[in-house]
Steps between C-alpha positions, in 0.01 A plus 500: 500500500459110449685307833812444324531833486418548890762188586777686299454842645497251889778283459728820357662283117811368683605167328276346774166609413378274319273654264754559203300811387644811448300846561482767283369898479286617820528150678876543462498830646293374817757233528788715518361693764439184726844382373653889688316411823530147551797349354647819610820292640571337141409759285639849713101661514417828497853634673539824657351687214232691601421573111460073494291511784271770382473299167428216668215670714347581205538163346343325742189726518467407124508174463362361853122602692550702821476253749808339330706782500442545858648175575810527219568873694472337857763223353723788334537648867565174676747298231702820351492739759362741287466789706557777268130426360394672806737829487473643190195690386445325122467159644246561772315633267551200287409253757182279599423638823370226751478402887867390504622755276382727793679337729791469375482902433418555858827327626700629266350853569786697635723324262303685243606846287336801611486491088274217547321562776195640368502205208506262765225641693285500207581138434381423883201728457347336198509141675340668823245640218423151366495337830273761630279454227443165567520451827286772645138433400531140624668582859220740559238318417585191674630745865227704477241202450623332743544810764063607453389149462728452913375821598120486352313594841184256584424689831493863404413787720203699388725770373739233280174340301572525109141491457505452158669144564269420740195532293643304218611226755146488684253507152399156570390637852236788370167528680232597227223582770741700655676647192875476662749249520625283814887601511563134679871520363648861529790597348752781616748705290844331663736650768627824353808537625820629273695177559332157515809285532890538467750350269833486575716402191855429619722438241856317467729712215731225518637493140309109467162670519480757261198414265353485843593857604355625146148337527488584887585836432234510269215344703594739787452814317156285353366454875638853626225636292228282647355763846378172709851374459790677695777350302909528631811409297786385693822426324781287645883375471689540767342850584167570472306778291122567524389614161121610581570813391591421166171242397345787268737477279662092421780645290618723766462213788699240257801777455488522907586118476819374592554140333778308587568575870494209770199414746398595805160314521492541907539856466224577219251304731643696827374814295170367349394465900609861558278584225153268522275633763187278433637130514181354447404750151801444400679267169891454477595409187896407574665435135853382534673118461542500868879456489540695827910697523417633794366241832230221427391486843415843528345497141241206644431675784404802377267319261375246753461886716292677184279160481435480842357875522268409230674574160385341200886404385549393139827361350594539144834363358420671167247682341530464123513240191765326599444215736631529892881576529726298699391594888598408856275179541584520901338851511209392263445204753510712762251718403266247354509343834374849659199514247636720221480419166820470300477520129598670179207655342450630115438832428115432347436317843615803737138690497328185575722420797446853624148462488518224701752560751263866550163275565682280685552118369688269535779585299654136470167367410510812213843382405418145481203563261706728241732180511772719673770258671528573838847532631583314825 
């Protein structure tokens, strides 16, 4: 397809366009299916048919790569209102599943057919599948590097030596007259203890953040699995839900979401102190846009309380592809002004800012370096 071509198909052949060309066999057919979705005021689009939407599923999938049809979908929801892709069996089956396609499902899920149901679930499944896929091997290897290089003992007891390191690391020190080795540096096998540090993931399900819920649903169930981690999932609108429980299995934990509800940030933080009981071993992770419904001034204090005992606190106002939403820049001041970071954070970044907060840094000086902007 020579840019001509590519103009035509943008600008949509109104008198205006420009290009004078006219488009003919497959191109033609592409156009008519942008025509359905975006001049959809001039021309009538796809209507209430769900036969037309169905074809139109299944044109799009033709003529356009995946990652395109995610975004034509995502615009189908928003601009038409097309809501009846989501409740009948054919075109779920039909459709490009993706982060936002999830979440969309997930609010919609008791609008849903018990016909549907099951469709639905296997739509949400498969994403969870993918994300799993490739998200897993790179949050354990950066948590669990970072959790034996913080723990590595230098100062074992005689009982903790891991002799075998120790001989490697003292070579340099052997003693040929005395055939034996000088173990100047000894090195021990860690603390072994079941939980090394806690994570506390507490999670707005305010309808704004729910690419967020989806990829901190899945890095929950990701760290669950990890034994030096004792990982909770707290959930929060104006009530809130702790979904530990339901970590082994993402799809499960993402139908026990409720998107769309208000906030009650004071209230999820009131319950994450009920719940931490070493301060200083333990990371935050608070994921919400900070526009507080219930008090401000008791949301502040109880973060400027959790800080204060020792908390490693960590604001995200989104975790996904997107960019930061719209957020309350007096609570993001606030907070900044306390010491906790503030930022939105992309998925392929989350491991590394695990590892990090678990050994420790400075997570503003992280942020800076992975040219994060810092939200004040």
């Amino acid at each position: 397809m020579d840019d001509l071509n590519k103009w035509r198909l943008v600008l949509g052949g109104n008198e205006s366009d420009g290009t004078g060309y006219s488009l003919s066999g497959t191109e033609l057919q592409m156009d008519k299916t942008l025509e359905a979705l975006y001049d959809s005021e001039k021309k009538g689009g796809l209507g209430a048919s769900s036969p037309n939407v169905s074809r139109w599923l299944g044109d799009i999938r033709t003529f356009f790569p995946a990652s395109v049809v995610q975004i034509m979908q995502r615009d189908a929801l928003q601009r038409l209102n097309i809501t009846q892709m989501l409740f009948e069996k054919e075109m779920l089956e039909n459709v490009e599943p993706d982060v936002h396609l999830v979440a969309t499902l997930l609010t919609l899920k008791h609008a849903i057919p018990d016909k549907t149901r099951d469709t639905a679930r296997q739509v949400v499944k498969r994403v969870v599948d993918e994300l799993l896929k490739k998200l897993t091997q790179p949050t354990l290897q950066a948590i669990t590097g970072s959790l034996h290089r913080s723990i590595r003992n230098r100062r074992p007891r005689h009982n903790e030596i891991n002799w075998h390191a120790t001989i490697l690391k003292n070579l340099q020190h052997y003693q040929p007259e005395y055939k034996t080795i000088i173990p100047e540096t000894r090195i021990g096998y860690g603390r072994r203890t079941t939980s090394l540090k806690d994570v506390v993931l507490c999670l707005d399900q305010s309808g704004s953040m729910g690419s967020s819920v989806v990829y901190s649903g899945i890095f929950g169930s990701v760290m669950a699995s990890i034994p030096a981690i004792k990982t909770r999932m707290v959930v929060f609108d104006t009530a809130v839900a702790d979904l530990t429980e339901e970590l082994k299995d993402p799809v499960d934990l993402l139908f026990g979401v409720q998107l769309g509800g208000g906030t009650d940030i004071q209230a999820a933080l009131s319950y994450c102190q009920q719940i931490i009981t070493r301060p200083a071993d333990t990371v935050l992770v608070l994921i919400t846009d900070l526009f507080e419904g219930g008090s401000d001034d008791k949301m502040r204090k109880r973060a400027t309380e959790l800080t204060a005992a020792g908390v490693q606190v960590i604001v995200l106002l989104a975790l996904n592809d997107d960019g930061a939403p719209a957020y309350d820049h007096g609570n993001a001041q606030f907070l900044s002004n306390l010491g906790i970071p503030v930022f939105a954070c992309t998925p392929d970044k989350f491991p590394d800012l695990m590892a990090a907060a678990l050994s420790k840094q400075d997570i503003n000086n992280w942020a800076a370096r992975e040219d994060f902007i810092l939200k004040k």
